[in-house]
DRENDO-1510 file (C-alpha; in Angstrom, 1 decimal, always signed):
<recs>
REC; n; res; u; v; w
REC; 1; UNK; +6.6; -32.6; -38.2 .
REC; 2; UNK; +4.0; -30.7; -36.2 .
REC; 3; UNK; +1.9; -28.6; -37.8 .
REC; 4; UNK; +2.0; -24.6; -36.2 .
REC; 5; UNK; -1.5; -23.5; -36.0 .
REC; 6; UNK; -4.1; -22.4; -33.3 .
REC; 7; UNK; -6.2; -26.0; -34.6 .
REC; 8; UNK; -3.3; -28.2; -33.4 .
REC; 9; UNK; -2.5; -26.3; -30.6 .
REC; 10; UNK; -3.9; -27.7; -26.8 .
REC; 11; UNK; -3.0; -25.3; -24.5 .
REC; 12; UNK; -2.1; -21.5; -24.8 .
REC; 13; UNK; -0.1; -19.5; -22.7 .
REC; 14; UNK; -1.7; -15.9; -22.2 .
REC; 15; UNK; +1.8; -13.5; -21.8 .
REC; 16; UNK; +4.9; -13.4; -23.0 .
REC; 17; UNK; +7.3; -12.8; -20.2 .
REC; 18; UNK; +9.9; -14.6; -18.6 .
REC; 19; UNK; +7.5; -16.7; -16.3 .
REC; 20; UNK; +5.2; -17.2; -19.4 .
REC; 21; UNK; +7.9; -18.1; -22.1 .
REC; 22; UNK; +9.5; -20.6; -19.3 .
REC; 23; UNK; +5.8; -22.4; -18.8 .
REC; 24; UNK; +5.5; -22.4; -22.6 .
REC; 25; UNK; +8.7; -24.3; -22.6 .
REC; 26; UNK; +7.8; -26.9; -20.0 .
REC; 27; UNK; +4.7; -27.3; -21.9 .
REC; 28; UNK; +6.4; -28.3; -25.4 .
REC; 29; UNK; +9.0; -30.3; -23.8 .
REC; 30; UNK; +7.3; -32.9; -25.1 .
REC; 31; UNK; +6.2; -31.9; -29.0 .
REC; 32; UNK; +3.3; -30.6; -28.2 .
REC; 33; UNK; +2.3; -27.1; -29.8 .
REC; 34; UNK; +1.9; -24.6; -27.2 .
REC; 35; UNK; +0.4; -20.8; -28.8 .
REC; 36; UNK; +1.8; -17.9; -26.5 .
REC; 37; UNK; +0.2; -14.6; -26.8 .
REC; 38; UNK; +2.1; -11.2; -27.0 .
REC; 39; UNK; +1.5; -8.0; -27.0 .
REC; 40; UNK; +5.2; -6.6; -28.3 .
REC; 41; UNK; +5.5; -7.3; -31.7 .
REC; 42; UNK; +9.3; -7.5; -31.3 .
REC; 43; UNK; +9.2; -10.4; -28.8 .
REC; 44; UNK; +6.5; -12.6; -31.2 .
REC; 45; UNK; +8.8; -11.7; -33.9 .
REC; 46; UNK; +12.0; -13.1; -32.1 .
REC; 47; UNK; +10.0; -16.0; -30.6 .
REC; 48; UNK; +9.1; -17.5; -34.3 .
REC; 49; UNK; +12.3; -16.2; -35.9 .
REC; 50; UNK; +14.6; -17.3; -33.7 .
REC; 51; UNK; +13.5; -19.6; -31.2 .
REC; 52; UNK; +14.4; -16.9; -28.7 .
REC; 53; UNK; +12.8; -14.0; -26.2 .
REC; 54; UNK; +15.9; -11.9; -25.4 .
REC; 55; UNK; +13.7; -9.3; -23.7 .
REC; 56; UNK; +12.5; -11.9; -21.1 .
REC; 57; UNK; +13.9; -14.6; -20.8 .
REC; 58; UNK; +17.7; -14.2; -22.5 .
REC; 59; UNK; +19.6; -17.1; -23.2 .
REC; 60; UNK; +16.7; -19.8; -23.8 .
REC; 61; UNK; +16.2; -21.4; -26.6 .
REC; 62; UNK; +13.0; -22.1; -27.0 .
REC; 63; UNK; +11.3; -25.1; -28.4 .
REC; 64; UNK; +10.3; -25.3; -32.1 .
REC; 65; UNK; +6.5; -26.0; -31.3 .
REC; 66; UNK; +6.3; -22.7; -29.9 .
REC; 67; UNK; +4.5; -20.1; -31.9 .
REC; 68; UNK; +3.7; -16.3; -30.8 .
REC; 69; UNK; +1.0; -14.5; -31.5 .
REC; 70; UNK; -0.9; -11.1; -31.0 .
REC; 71; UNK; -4.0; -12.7; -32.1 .
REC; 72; UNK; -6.2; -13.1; -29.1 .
REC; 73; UNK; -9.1; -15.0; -31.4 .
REC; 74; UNK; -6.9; -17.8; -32.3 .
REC; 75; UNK; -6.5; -19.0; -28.6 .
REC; 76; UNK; -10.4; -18.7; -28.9 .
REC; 77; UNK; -10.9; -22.8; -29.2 .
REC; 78; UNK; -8.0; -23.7; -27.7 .
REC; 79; UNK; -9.0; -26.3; -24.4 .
REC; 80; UNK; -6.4; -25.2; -21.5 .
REC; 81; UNK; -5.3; -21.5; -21.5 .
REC; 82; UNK; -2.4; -20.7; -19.1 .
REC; 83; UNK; -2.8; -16.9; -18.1 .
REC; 84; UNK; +0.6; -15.3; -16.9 .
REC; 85; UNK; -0.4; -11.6; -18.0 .
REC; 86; UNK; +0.5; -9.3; -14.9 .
REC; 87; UNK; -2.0; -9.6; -11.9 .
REC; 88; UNK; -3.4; -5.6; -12.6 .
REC; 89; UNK; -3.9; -6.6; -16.6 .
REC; 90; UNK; -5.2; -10.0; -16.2 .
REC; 91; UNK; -8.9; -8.8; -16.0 .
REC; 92; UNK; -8.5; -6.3; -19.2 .
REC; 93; UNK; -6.7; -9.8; -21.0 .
REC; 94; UNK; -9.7; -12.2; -20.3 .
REC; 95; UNK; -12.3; -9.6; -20.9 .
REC; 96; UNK; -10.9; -8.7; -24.9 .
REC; 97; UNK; -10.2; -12.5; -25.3 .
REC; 98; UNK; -14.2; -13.1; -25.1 .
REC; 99; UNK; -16.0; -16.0; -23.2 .
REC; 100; UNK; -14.7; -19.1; -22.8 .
REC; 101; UNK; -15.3; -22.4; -21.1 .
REC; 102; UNK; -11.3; -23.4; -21.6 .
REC; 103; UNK; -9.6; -24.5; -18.3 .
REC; 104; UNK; -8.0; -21.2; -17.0 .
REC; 105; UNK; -5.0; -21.8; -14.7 .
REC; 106; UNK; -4.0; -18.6; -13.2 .
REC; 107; UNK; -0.7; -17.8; -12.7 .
REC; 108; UNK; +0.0; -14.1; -11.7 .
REC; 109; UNK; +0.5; -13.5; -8.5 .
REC; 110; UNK; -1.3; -10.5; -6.8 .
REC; 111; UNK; -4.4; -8.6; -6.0 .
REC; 112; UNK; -5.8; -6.0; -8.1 .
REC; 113; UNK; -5.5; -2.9; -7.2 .
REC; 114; UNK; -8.7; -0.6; -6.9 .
REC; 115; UNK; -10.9; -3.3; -6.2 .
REC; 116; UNK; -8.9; -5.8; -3.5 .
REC; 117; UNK; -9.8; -8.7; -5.4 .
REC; 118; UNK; -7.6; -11.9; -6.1 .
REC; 119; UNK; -7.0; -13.2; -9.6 .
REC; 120; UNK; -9.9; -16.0; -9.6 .
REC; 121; UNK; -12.6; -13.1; -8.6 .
REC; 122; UNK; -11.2; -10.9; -11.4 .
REC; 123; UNK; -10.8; -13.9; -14.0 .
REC; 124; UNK; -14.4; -15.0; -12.7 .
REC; 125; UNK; -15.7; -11.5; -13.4 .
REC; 126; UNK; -14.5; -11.5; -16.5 .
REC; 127; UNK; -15.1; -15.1; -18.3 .
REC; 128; UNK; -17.5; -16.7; -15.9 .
REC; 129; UNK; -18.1; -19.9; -17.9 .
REC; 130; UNK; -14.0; -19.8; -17.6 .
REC; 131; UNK; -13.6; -23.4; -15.5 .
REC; 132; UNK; -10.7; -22.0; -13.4 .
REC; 133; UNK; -7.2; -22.8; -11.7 .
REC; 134; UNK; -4.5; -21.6; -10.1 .
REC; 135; UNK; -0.7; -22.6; -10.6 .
REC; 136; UNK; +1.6; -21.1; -7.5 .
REC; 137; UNK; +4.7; -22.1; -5.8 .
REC; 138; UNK; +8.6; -21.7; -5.9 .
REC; 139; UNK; +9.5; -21.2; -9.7 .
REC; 140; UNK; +12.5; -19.1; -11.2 .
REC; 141; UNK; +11.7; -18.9; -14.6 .
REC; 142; UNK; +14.8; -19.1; -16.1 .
REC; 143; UNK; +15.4; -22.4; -13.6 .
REC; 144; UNK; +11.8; -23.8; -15.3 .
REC; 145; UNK; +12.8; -22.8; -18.8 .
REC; 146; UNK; +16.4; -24.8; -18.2 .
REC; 147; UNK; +14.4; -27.9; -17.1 .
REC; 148; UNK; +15.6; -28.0; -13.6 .
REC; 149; UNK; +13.5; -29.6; -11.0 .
REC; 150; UNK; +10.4; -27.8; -10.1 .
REC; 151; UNK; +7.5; -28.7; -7.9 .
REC; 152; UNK; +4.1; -26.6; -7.8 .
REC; 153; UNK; +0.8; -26.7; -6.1 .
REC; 154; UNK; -2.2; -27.1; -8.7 .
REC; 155; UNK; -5.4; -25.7; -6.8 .
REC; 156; UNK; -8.4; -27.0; -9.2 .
REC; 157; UNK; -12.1; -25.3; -8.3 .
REC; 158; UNK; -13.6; -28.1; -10.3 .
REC; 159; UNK; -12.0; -30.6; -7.6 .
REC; 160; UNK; -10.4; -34.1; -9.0 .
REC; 161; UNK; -11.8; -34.4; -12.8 .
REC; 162; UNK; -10.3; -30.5; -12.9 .
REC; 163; UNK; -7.0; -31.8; -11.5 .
REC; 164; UNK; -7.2; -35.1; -14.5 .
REC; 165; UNK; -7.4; -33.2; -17.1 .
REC; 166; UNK; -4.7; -30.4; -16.4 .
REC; 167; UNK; -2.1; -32.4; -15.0 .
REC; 168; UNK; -2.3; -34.4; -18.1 .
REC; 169; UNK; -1.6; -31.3; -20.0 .
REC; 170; UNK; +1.0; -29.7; -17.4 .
REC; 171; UNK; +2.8; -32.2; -15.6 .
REC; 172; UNK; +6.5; -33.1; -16.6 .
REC; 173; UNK; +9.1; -35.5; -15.5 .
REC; 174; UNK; +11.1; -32.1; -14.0 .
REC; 175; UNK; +7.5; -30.2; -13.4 .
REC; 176; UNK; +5.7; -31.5; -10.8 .
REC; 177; UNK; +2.4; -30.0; -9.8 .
REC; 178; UNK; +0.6; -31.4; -6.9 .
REC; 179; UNK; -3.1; -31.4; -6.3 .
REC; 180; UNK; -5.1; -28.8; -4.3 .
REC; 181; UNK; -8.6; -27.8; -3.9 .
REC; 182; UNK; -7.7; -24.3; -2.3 .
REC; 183; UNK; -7.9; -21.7; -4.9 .
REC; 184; UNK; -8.0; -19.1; -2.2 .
REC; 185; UNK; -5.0; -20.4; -0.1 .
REC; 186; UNK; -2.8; -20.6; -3.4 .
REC; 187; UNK; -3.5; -17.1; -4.3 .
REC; 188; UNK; -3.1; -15.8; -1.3 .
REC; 189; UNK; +0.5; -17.3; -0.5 .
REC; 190; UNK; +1.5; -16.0; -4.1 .
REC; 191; UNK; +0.3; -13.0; -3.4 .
REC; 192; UNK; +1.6; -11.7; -0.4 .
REC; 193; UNK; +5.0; -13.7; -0.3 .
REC; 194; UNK; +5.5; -11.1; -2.8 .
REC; 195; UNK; +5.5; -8.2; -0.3 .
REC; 196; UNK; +6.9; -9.8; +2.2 .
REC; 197; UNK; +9.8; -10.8; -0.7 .
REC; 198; UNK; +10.7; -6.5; -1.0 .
REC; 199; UNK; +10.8; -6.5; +2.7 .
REC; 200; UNK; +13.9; -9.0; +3.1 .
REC; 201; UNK; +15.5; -7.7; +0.2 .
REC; 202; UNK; +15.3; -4.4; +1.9 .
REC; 203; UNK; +17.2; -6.4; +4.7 .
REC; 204; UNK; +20.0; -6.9; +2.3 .
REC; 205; UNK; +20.2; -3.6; +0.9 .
REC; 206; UNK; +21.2; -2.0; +4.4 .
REC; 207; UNK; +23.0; -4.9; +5.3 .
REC; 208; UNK; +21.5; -6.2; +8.5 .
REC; 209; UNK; +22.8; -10.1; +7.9 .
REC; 210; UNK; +21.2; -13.7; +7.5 .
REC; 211; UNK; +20.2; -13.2; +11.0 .
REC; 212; UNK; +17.7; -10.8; +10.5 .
REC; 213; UNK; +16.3; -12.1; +7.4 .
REC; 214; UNK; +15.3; -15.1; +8.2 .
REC; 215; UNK; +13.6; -13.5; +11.4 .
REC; 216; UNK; +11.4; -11.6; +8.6 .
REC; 217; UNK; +10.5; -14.8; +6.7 .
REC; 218; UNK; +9.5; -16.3; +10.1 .
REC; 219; UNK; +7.0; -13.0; +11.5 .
REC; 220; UNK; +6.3; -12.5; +7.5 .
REC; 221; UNK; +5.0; -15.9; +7.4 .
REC; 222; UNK; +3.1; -15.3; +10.6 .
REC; 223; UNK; +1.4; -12.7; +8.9 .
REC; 224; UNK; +0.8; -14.7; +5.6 .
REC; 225; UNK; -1.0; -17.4; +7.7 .
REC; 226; UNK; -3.2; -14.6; +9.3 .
REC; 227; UNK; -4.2; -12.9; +6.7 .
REC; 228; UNK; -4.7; -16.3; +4.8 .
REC; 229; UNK; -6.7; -18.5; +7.8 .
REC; 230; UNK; -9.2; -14.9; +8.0 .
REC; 231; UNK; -10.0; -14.9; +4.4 .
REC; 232; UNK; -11.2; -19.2; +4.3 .
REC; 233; UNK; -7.3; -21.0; +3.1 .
REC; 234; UNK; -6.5; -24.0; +4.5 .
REC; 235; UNK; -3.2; -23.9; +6.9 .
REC; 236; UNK; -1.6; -26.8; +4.8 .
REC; 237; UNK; -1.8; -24.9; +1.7 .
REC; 238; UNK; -0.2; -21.8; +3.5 .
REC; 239; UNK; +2.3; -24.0; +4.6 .
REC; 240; UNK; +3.2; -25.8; +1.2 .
REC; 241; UNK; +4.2; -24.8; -1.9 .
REC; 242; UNK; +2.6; -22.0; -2.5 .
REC; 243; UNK; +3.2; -20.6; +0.6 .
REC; 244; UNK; +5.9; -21.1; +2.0 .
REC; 245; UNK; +8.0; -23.0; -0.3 .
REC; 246; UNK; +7.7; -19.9; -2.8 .
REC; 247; UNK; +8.3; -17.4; +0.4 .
REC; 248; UNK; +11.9; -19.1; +1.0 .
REC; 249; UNK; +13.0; -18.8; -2.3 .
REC; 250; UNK; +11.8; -15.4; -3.2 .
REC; 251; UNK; +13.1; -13.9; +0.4 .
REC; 252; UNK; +16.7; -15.4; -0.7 .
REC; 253; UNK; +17.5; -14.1; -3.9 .
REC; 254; UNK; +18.2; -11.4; -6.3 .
REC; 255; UNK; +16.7; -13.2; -9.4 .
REC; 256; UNK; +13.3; -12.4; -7.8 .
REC; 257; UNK; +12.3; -9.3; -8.7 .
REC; 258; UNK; +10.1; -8.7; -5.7 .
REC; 259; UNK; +13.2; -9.2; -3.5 .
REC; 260; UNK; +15.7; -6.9; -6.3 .
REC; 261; UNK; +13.3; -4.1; -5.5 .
REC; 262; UNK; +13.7; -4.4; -1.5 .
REC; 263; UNK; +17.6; -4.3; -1.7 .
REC; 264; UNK; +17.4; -1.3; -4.3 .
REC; 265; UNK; +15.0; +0.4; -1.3 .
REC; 266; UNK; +17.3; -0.5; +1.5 .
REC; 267; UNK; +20.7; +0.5; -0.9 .
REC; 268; UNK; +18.3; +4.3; -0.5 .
REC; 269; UNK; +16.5; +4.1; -4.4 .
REC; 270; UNK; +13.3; +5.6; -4.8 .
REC; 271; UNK; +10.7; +2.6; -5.6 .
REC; 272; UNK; +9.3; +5.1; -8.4 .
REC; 273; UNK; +12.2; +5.5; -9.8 .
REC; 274; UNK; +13.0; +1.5; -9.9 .
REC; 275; UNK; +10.1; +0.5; -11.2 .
REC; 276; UNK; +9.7; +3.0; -13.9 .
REC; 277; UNK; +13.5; +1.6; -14.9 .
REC; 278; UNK; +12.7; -2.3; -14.9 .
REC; 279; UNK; +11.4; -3.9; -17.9 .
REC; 280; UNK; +9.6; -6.6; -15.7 .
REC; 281; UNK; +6.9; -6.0; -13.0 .
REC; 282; UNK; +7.6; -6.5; -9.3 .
REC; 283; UNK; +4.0; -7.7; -8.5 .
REC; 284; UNK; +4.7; -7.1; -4.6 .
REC; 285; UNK; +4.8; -3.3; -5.1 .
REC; 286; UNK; +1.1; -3.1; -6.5 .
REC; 287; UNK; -0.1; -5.7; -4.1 .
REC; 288; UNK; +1.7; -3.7; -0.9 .
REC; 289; UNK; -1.2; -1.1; -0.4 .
REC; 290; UNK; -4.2; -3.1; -1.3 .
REC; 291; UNK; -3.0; -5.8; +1.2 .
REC; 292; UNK; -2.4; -3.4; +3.3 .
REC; 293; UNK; -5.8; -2.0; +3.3 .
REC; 294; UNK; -7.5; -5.3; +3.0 .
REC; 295; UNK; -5.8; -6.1; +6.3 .
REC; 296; UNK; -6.6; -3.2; +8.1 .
REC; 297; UNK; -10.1; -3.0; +6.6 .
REC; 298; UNK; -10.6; -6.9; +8.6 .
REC; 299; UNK; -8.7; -5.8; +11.5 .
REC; 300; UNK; -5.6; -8.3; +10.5 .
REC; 301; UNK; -1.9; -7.0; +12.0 .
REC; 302; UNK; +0.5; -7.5; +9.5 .
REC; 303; UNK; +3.2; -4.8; +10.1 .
REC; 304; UNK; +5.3; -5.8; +7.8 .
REC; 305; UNK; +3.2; -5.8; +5.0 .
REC; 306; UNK; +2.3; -2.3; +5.7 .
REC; 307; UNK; +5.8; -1.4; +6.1 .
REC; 308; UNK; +6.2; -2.6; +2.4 .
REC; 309; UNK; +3.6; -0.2; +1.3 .
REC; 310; UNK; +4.7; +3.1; +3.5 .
REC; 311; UNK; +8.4; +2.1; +1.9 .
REC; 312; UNK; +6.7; +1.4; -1.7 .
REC; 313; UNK; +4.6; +5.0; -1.3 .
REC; 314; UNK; +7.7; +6.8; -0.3 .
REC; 315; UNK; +6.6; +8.1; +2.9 .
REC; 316; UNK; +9.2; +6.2; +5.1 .
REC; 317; UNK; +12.6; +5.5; +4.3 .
REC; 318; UNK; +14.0; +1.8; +5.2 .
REC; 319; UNK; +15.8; +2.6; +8.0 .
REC; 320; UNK; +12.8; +4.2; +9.6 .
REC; 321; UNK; +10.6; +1.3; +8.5 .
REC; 322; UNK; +13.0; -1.3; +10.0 .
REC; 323; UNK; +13.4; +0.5; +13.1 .
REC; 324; UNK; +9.9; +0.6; +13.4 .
REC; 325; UNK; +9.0; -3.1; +13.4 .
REC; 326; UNK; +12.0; -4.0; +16.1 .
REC; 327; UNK; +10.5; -1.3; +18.1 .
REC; 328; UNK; +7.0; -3.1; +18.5 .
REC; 329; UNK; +5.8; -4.7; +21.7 .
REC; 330; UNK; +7.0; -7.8; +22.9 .
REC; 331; UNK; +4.9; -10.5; +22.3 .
REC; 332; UNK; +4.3; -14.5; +22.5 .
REC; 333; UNK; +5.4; -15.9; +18.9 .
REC; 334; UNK; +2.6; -18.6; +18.1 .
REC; 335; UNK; -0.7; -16.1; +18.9 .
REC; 336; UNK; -1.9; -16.5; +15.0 .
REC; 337; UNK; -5.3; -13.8; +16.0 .
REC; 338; UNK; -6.0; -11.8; +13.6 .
REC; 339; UNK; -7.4; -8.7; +15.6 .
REC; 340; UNK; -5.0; -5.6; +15.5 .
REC; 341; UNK; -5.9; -4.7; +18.7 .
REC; 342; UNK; -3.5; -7.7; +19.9 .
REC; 343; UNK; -0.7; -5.5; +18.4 .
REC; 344; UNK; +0.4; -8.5; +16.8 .
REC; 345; UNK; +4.0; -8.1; +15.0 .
</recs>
C-alpha cells in the first residue's frame, strides 16, 4: 500500500483543472503517488474523498495515489513539479511556492498579459534556480485522463540529461512525449494555436463549412510559423506536435474551449459575457491582444490573430471580422516574411 504523503510523493502537479487532474492521472497510472495542488477547497475535498473532480474533469475516476492539497509547502521537496495553473496565474503560483531547483515542466499555454512574456520567462522570473520544461501538443484532457493514445513534444532547456530524467517520470505506454530542445518553439505553437482555435470556431458559429475552416488552419498556421521563425523556434517544432498537431485538433472541435468560445462569437455572444459564464479558462482570449501587439510591435502580419483580439475586445462583430480577412490583397501563399508592409494575410 502506498503511503499518501508529500515525502513519498515524486512529482507534483501545480493546478487542479481538467488538464491538470488528467496529467495527474497519467502520472499515477503506474502506483506512483502524484500530490496535486488546489486552490478550491471543494475540488481537494472531492479528489481525496471520492476519487473524483466533478467540477473539472466529470466522469473520471481518479487514481487512489492521488492526493490534493492546498498546501503549497508540501510540494516544496518534491523533485519534478508539473505546473498547469492558467498561463496569467502561473507567475503569482511559482512566486508564493518559494525557490526551487525541482524540474518545472510548463504546461499552460499562453503569454502573459501586461508584460508579453511566454511561460518560461515568467516561470524564470519567478524561481530562477527552477531547471525548466515545457510539455505542449494535442491533448484533450478527458481523452488523457481515459488513457487513450496521446503523443506530446517534451522541450527540455537542460538538453538530453533534462529529457532522462523527466521522461522517466512522465512517459507512459499511451503517453508518449518526444524529445525537444526548443522551449521557445513549444510555447509558441501552444500559445497561439489558441487564438487561431477561436477564429475557426467562429467559422462554425456562422456556418461558413469545412471549406473555409480548413483554409483558416492553413493561413493561421502561416502566421504561427511567422510569428514563431521571428522570435528564434525552429520550423520542425512549429511543424510538430506542438504546433501543428495541437492546431488540427483544437481548430476541429467543440471540447476545446478556445474553439467553444469562437462558435459562441460567430452564433453573435458577447466574448464578456462567455467567459464570465465558463468555469474553465479559454487561454486564446487573454493571449489574442498581447499577440497581437507583440506582432505588430515586430512588424509580423498575422491578420487573423488580430481579428481574434478586435472580436475578443468587442469592437468587431464576426461577420465584419471575416469579411475583412477575405477582403485582403491577393497574394503568393508560401512568402513566410514577417514585415507587415508585405500585407501578408
Amino acid at each position: 500500500m502506498s503511503v499518501h504523503n508529500s515525502q513519498a510523493a515524486t512529482v507534483a502537479v501545480l493546478g487542479a483543472g481538467a488538464w491538470g487532474t488528467a496529467l495527474a492521472q497519467t502520472l499515477a497510472s503506474d502506483g506512483r503517488d502524484v500530490l496535486i495542488w488546489a486552490r478550491e477547497a471543494e475540488v481537494i475535498a472531492a479528489i481525496n474523498a471520492t476519487r473524483a473532480n466533478p467540477q473539472f474533469l466529470p466522469g473520471a475516476r481518479l487514481h487512489p495515489t492521488i492526493r490534493a492539497t492546498d498546501d503549497l509547502a508540501e510540494l516544496a521537496t518534491v523533485p519534478v513539479l508539473l505546473a498547469v495553473t492558467p498561463a496569467q496565474h502561473l507567475g503569482t503560483v511559482l512566486a508564493r511556492l518559494g525557490p526551487t531547483q525541482a524540474d518545472v515542466v510548463l504546461c499552460a499555454k499562453g503569454i502573459e498579459a501586461g508584460t508579453g512574456r511566454l511561460m518560461a520567462d515568467v516561470a524564470r522570473a519567478a524561481s530562477p534556480q527552477a531547471r525548466l520544461a515545457v510539455l505542449s501538443g494535442p491533448t484533450f484532457a478527458h481523452e488523457v485522463a481515459a488513457g487513450l493514445p496521446t503523443a506530446v513534444t517534451l522541450a527540455c532547456s537542460g538538453g538530453d540529461a533534462q529529457w532522462q530524467r523527466l521522461s522517466a517520470v512522465i512517459a507512459r505506454p499511451a503517453f508518449r512525449p518526444y524529445f525537444s530542445e526548443d522551449v521557445i518553439g513549444a510555447e509558441i505553437g501552444g500559445a497561439v494555436k489558441n487564438v487561431l482555435a477561436i477564429a475557426c470556431g467562429v467559422v462554425e458559429g456562422l456556418g461558413l463549412g469545412q471549406n473555409a475552416r480548413a483554409s483558416l488552419i492553413a493561413r493561421g498556421f502561416a502566421e504561427l510559423q511567422r510569428f514563431g521563425l521571428a522570435l528564434g523556434a525552429q520550423v520542425e517544432t512549429l511543424a510538430g506536435l506542438s504546433g501543428l498537431g495541437d492546431l488540427v485538433l483544437t481548430c476541429s472541435s467543440t471540447s476545446s474551449r478556445n474553439f467553444s468560445l469562437g462558435k459562441a462569437l460567430g452564433e453573435g455572444a458577447r466574448a464578456d459575457a462567455v467567459l464570465a459564464s465558463a468555469a474553465t479558462v479559454a487561454e486564446g482570449a487573454y493571449t489574442a491582444p498581447v499577440l497581437a501587439d507583440l506582432a505588430a510591435q515586430r512588424g509580423i502580419a498575422m491578420p487573423i490573430v488580430a481579428a481574434v483580439a478586435a472580436l475578443v475586445a468587442g469592437t468587431v462583430p464576426a461577420r465584419e471580422a471575416v469579411a475583412g480577412l477575405l477582403a485582403r490583397p491577393l497574394r503568393a501563399e508560401h512568402d513566410l516574411a514577417s514585415g507587415a508592409e508585405h500585407d501578408l494575410g
